[in-house]
C-alpha positions as CSV (number, residue, x, y, z in Angstrom):
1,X,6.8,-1.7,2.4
2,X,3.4,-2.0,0.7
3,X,0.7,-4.1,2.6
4,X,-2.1,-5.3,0.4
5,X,-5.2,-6.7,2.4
6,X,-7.0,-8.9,0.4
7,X,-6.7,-7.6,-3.0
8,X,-8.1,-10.1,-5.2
9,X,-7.4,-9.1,-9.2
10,X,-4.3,-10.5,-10.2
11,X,-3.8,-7.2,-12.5
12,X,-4.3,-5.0,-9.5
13,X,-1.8,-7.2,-7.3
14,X,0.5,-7.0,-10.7
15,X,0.0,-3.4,-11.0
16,X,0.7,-2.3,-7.5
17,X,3.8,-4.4,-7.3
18,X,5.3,-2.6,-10.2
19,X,4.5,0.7,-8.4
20,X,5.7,-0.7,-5.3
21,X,8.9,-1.8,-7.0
22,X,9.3,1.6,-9.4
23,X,9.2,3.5,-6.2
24,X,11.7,2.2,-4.3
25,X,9.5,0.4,-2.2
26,X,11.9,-2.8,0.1
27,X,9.0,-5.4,0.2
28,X,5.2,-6.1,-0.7
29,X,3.2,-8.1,2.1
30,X,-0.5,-9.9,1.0
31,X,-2.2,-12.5,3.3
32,X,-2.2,-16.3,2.5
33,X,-6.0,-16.1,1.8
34,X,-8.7,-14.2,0.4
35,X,-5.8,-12.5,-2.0
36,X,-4.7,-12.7,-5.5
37,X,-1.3,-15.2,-5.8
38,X,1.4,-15.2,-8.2
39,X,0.0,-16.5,-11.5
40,X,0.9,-15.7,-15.2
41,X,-1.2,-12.7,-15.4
42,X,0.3,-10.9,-11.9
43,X,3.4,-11.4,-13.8
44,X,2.8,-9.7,-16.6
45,X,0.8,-6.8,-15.2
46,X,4.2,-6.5,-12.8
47,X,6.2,-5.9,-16.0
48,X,9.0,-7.5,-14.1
49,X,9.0,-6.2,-10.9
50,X,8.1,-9.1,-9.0
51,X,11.4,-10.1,-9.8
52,X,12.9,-7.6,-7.9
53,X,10.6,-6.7,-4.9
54,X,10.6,-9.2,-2.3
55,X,7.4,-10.7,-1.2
56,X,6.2,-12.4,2.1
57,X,2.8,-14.1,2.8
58,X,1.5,-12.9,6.0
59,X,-1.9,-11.6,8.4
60,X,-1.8,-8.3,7.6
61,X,-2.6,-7.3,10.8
62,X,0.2,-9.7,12.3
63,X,2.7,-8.4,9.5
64,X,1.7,-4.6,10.8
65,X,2.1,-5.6,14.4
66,X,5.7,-7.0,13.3
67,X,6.3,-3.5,11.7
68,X,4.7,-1.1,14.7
69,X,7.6,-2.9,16.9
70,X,10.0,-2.8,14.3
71,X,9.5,1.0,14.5
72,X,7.4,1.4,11.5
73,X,4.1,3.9,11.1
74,X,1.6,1.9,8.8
75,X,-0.4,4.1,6.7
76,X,-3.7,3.0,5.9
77,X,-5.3,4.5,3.0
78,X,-9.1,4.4,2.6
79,X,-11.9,6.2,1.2
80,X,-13.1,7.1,4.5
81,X,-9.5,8.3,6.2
82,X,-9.6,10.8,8.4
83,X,-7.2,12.9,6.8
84,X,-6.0,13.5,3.1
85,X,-2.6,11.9,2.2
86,X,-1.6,14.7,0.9
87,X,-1.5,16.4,4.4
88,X,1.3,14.1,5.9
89,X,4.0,15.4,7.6
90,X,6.0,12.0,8.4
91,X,9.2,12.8,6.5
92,X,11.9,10.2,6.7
93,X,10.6,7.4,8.9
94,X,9.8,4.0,7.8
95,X,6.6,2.8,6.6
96,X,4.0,0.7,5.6
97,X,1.3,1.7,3.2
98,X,-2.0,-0.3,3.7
99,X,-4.2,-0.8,0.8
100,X,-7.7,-2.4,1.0
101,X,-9.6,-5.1,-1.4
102,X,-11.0,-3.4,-4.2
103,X,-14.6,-3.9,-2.7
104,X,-14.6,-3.4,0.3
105,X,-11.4,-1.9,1.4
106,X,-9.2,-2.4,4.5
107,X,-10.2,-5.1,7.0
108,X,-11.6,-3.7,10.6
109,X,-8.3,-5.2,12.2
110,X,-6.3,-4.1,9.7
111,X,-7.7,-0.6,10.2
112,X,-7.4,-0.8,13.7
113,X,-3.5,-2.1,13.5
114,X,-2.9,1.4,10.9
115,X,-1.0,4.0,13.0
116,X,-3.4,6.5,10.4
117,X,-5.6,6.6,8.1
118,X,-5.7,8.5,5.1
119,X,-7.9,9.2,1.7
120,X,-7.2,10.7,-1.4
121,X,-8.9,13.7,-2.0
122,X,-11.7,13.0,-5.3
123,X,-12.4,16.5,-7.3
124,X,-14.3,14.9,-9.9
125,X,-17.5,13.4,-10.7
126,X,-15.8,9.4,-10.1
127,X,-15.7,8.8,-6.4
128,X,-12.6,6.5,-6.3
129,X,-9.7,4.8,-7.7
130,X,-8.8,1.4,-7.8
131,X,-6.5,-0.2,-5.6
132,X,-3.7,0.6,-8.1
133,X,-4.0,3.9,-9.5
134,X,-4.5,4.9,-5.7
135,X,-1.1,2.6,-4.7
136,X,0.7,4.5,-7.9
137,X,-0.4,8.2,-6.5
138,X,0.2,7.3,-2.7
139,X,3.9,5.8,-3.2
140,X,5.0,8.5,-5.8
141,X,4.5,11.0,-2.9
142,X,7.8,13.1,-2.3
143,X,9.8,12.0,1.0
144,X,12.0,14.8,2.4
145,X,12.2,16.4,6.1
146,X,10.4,19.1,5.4
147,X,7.3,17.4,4.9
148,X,6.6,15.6,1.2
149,X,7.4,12.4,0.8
150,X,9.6,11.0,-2.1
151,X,9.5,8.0,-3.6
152,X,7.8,6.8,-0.6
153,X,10.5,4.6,0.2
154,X,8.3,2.1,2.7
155,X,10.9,0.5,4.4
C-alpha cells in the first residue's frame, strides 16, 4: 500500500496514484484532512488509475498502526531518513510506503508509527524530488529474496 500524509496538490496525489497503481501497489491510504481529494484534476493526473487502486480515507498514523498489527513494515521516506532506500534488504514482506506533504514532509506521529525511515540519495545540484517523482523511484524498486525490491508490491 502507499500512505500519503497530507499531500496537498491534486497533481501530486494524481501522480502518485498512477505510480502506486502501475506498480502493483493493493491500495492508496490519505487522511480525511489537510490532503488533496478526488477532484477533476487528481483524475486526470491518475490517467485512470484511480479506477483501479482502491482508496480508503484514514489517520495515517491509525491506518499504519492497523498495518504494524496486520503484519506490515511501513516505510517512511524522508529527506532526512536514516538510511538510503536503496539499501533495503526487506524482500518479500508486506509494506507500506509513507510519503510526506510536499512542504514539510511526514508528520512527527507519522514518523514515529514508520517501522524505518529512508531517503533517496540526491547526487546533483537539486536537493529533492517532489512527492511523486520520489513515490515513482521508491515503488519501482525491485522486490526479490535476495534483497531488491520489485515492483514494490505494498500489500
Amino acid at each position: 500500500m502507499v500512505a500519503l500524509d497530507g499531500v496537498s496538490d491534486p497533481r501530486n496525489l494524481g501522480a502518485v496514484a498512477r505510480a502506486a497503481e502501475t506498480a502493483g501497489a493493493t491500495g492508496l491510504v490519505f487522511p480525511k484532512h489537510r490532503s488533496a481529494r478526488i477532484t477533476p484534476v487528481v483524475a486526470k493526473a491518475a490517467a485512470g488509475a484511480i479506477e483501479h487502486l482502491p482508496i480508503a480515507l484514514s489517520g495515517i498514523p491509525t491506518a499504519l498502526e492497523r498495518a504494524g498489527r496486520a503484519g506490515c513494515w511501513s516505510i517512511g521516506l524522508d529527506e532526512g531518513g536514516d538510511r538510503s532506500l536503496f539499501d533495503l534488504d526487506l524482500a518479500d514482506q508486506p509494506l507500506v510506503l509513507v510519503l510526506g506533504s510536499e512542504g514539510s514532509g511526514l508528520a512527527r506521529l507519522t514518523r514515529a508509527r514508520c517501522d524505518v525511515i529512508v531517503s533517496i540519495p540526491m547526487r546533483g545540484a537539486i536537493e529533492s524530488l517532489n512527492v511523486a517523482g520520489a513515490a515513482a523511484l521508491a515503488l519501482s524498486r525491485d522486490r526479490t529474496p535476495a534483497g531488491s525490491i520489485t515492483n514494490l508490491n505494498l500489500a
